[in-house]
N, C-alpha and C positions, 0 to 999 in steps of 0.2 A: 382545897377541900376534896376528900376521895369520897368518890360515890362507890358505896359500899353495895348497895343491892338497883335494881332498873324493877319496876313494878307497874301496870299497866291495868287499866279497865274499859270496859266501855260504861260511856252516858251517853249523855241527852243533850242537844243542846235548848238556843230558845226557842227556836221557831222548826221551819221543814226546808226541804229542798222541792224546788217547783222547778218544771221543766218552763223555759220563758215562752220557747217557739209555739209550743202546745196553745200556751194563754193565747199570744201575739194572736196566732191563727185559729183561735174560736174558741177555746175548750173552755164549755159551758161550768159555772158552778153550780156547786149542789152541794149546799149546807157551806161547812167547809173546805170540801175537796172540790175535784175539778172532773169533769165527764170528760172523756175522748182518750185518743189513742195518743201516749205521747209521741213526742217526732224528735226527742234529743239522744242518740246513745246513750248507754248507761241510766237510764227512767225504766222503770217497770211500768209506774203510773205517773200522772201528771205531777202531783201534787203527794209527798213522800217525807215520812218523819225524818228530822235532822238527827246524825250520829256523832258522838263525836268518843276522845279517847281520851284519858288522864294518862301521862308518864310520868310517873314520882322516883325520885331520884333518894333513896335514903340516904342520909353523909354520915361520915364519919363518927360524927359527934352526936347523934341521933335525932339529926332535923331530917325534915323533911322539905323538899321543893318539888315542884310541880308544877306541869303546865298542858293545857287541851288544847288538841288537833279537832278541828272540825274545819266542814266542808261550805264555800257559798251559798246562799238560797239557788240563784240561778247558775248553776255547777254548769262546766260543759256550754257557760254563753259568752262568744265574746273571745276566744281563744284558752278559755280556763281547761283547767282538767276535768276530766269527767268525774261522775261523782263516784265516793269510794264509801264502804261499807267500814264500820267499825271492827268488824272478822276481820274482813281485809286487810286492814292498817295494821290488826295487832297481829296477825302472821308477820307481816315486813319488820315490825317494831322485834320483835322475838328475834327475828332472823339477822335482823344487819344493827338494832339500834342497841340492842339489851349489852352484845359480846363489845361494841364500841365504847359504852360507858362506865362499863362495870368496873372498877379497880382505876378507874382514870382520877388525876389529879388536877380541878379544874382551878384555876387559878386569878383568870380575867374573864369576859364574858363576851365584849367585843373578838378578841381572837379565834377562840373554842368556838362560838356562835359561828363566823364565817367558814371555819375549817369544815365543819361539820354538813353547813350548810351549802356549799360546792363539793364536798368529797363525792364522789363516784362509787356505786355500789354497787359490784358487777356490771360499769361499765355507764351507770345512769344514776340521775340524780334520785334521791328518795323523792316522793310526793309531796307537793307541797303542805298539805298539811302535818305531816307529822315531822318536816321540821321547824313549822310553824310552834308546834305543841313542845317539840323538844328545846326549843334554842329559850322560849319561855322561863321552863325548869333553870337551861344555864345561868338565864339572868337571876333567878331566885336565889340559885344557891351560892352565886356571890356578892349578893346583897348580906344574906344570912351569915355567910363567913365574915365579913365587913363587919356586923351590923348596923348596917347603912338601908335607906331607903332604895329599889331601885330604880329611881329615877337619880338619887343621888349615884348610882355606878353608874349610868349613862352619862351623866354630865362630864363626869372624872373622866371616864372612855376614852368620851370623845370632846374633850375642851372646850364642854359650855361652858359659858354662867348664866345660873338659874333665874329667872324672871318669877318672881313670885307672886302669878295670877293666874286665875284662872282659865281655863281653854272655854271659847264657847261651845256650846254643848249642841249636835244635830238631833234632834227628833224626828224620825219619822210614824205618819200613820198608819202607816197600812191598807187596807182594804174600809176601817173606820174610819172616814177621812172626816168626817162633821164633830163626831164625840172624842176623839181623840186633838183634835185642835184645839175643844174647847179643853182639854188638859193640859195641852203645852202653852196655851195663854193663862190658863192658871199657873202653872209652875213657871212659868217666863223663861221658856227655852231659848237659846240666843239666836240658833237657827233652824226653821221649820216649815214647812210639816210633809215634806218628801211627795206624799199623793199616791205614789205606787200606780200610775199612771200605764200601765203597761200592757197596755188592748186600745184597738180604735174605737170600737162602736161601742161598747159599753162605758168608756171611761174617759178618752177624747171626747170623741162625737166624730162623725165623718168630714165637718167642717170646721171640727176645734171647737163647735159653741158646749157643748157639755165643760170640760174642762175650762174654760175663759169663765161660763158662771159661778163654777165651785172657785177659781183666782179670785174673784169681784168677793163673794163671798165671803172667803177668808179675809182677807185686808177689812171687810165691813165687821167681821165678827170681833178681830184686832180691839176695831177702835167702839165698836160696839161695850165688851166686857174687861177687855184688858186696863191695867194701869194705865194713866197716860204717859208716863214715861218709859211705859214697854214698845221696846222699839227694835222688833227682831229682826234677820236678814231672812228673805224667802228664797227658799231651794226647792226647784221640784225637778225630778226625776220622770221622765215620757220615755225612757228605753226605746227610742230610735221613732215613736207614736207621730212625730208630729212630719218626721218624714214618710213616714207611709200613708198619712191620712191623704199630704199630698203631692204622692207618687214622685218623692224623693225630687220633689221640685223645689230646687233651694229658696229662690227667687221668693216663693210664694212664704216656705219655712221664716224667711226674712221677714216676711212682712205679717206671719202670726204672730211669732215672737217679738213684737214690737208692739202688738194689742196685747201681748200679756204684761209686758214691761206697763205699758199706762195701767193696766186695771190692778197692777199692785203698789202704783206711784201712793206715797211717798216712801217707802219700803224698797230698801236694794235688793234685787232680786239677781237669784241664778237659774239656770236651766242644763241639768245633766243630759247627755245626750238625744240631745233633741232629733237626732236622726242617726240610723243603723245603716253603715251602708256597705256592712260584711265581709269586709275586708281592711286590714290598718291601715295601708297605704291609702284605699279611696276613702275610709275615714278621716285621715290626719287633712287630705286636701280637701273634704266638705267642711271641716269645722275651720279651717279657716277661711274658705269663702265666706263664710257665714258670719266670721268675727269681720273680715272687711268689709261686707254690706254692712254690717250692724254699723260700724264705726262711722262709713259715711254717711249711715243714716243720723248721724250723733245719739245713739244709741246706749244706755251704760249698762247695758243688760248684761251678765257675763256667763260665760259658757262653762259649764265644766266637762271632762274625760272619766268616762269610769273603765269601759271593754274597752280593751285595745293597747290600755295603758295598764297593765297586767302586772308584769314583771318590774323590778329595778331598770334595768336596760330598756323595755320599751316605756318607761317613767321617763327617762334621761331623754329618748329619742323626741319625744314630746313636749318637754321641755324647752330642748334644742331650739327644735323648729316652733315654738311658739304656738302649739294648734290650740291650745285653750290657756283660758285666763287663769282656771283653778286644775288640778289633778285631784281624782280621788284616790289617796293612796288606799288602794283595798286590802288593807293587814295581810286579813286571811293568806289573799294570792299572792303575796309574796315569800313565800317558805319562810325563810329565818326572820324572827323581828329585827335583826342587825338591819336589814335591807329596808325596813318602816323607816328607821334612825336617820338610812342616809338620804332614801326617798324624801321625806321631807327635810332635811339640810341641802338639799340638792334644790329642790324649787324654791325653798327661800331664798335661796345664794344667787338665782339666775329668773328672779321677780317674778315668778309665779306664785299663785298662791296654791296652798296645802291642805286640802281635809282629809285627815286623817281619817279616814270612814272605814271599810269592814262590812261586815254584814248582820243582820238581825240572826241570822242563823248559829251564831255564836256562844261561848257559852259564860258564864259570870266571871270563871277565871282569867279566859281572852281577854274579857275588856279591863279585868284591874290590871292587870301586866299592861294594857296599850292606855290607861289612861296615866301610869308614869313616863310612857315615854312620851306623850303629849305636854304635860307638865314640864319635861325636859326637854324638849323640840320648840314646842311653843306654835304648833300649826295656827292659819286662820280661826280651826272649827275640831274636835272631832266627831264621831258617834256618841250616840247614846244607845249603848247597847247593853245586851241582845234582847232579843223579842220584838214583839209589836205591838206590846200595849203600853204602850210611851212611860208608864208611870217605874217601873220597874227597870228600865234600862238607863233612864234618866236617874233611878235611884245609884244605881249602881256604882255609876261614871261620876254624877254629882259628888256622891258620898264620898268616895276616895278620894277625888279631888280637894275636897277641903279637908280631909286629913290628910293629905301630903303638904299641903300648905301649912297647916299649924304644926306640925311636924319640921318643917324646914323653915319658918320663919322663927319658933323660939330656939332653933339651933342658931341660927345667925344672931340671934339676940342674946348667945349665950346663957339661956334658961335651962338646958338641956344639953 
């Protein structure tokens, strides 16, 4: 299929970009925004509207495919790139992506995706986002040549077969951590409710008790309103909180996280980065000190990686070495969706597990493109995105999801 024209805009995504270190280190809010001076390159202010960019691909035939480039919430943490503006993107876009595609005959999606997404351009890779936004478009437009589903060209790709069920769905809350729960127990999210936990004193507590009341909390509000056969996994997210509450003393990190593990018992629980410790190399060796305490504690709490494990390649390195039980593949950061596909075929193959996560900062189109390839991967979990008000990202993700299912089950049933 020849892309006949490259077309480009800017939007919006769901949410904004927030500098983390700002928060981490005090930056007071007010209303919705944040007071203080940020401290991450590339922030003007703390707390900063999400951009993102549409590249539509016109074909031959006159469809159209498409797919948006946008930026993490916490851009610039963690080894990510700094954050980029949507001017920005669409000068680079004009300049190296528009004369790339124009006239091009693309054919398969796995190929073209990775060419494109390693080519050198003037010497350097394009940003991750926009070949995050671009490789999207590629899978669209030979789904649409096909007329095939594209989680149906991933399969074919790359030599699945299709499992036809559903991915559990993550929610997180946000900064609404009470009303928004009681959403994902109404809609019975399969994994929840994140916490956004990402300050000591206002949202830890300096000795963890803030946080362990809102755990007790939730699990009571579960069996409080929920079904009784609602029985979800709990994930929360402390962005490095529980090592700095105390002063990156593992020993002690052990022994919090093992009172969090009880106050969410009978609920399997994870915990994302429960400690930041700024570097990959001294992160990969504290999270698994922390899975070996845990272990001899008989502990089944399980760890996840979100910074650090950035890229495909530092995905693999993590793996390898085993430093957590789960990886969050973060879509976004990894430029081409080809690199989501093998991110997770790669931790499944080598017993890790897979959440296919991303960021709230996303935009509707991001997450229909990454909830086929979850349907096609088959992760533990992935996002429910974009935004933060759970009901609309879970819409999203929900929704495609079971129209890819009755789409591909009355095809195997020969209805269609």
């Amino acid at each position: 299929m020849i892309v006949k024209k490259v077309l480009c805009t800017e939007g919006l995504t769901g949410f904004y970009m927030d500098d983390k270190e700002a928060i981490k280190e005090g930056a007071k809010p007010d209303g919705f925004i944040y007071r203080g001076e940020p401290k991450t390159p590339g922030f003007k202010t703390v707390r900063q509207s999400g951009q993102a960019v549409s590249v539509m691909f016109v074909l031959e035939n006159g469809d159209i495919a498409y797919g948006d480039c946008a930026v993490a919430q916490y851009a610039a943490s963690g080894g990510r790139e700094v954050p980029n503006t949507a001017q920005a993107l669409i000068k680079i876009i004009n300049r190296e992506v528009i004369p790339y595609f124009e006239g091009k005959d693309i054919k398969e999606f796995k190929k073209t995706a990775e060419e494109f997404d390693k080519k050198l351009f003037d010497g350097v890779r394009l940003p991750a986002p926009i070949r995050y936004g671009v490789t999207q478009a590629i899978l669209e437009t030979v789904a649409k040549e096909q007329h095939i589903t594209m989680t149906e060209v991933i399969a074919n790709e790359y030599g699945l077969k299709l499992e036809l069920k559903p991915v559990r769905i993550n929610a997180q809350s946000g900064d609404e951590r009470y009303t928004n729960v009681d959403k994902m127990i109404l809609k019975q999210v399969g994994m929840m409710p994140h916490g956004l936990i990402n300050n000591v004193e206002d949202k830890l507590g300096k000795d963890g008790k803030k946080f362990l009341d809102w755990v007790k909390w939730v699990k009571n509000r579960i069996q409080d309103i929920g079904d009784p056969n609602y029985k979800p996994v709990m994930r929360y997210d402390v962005y490095g909180c529980m090592g700095k509450a105390f002063n990156n003393d593992l020993d002690k990190v052990v022994e919090y996280l093992i009172e969090v593990e009880k106050a969410c018992q009978p609920y399997e629980v994870f915990v994302e980065m429960p400690i930041d410790l700024k570097s990959n190399e001294e992160q990969l060796k504290g999270m698994k000190y922390l899975r070996k305490k845990l272990d001899e504690a008989g502990s089944k709490l399980k760890l996840i990686i979100d910074e650090y494990a950035n890229t495909y390649e530092e995905i693999v390195q993590w793996v390898d070495a085993k430093g957590a039980d789960m990886v969050q593949v973060k879509t976004i950061d990894l430029g081409g969706i080809n690199n989501i596909v093998e991110a997770v075929l790669y931790c499944k193959k080598n017993g890790v597990l897979a959440y296919q996560g991303g960021t709230c900062n996303e935009t509707d189109k991001s997450a229909l493109v990454c909830v086929n390839l979850a349907v096609a991967t088959q992760p533990f979990a992935m996002a429910g995105k974009p935004g933060m008000g759970v009901d609309e990202g879970v819409m999203i993700v929900n929704n495609e999801q079971q129209r890819l299912l009755a789409i591909l089950k009355a095809k195997k049933e020969g209805l269609i």
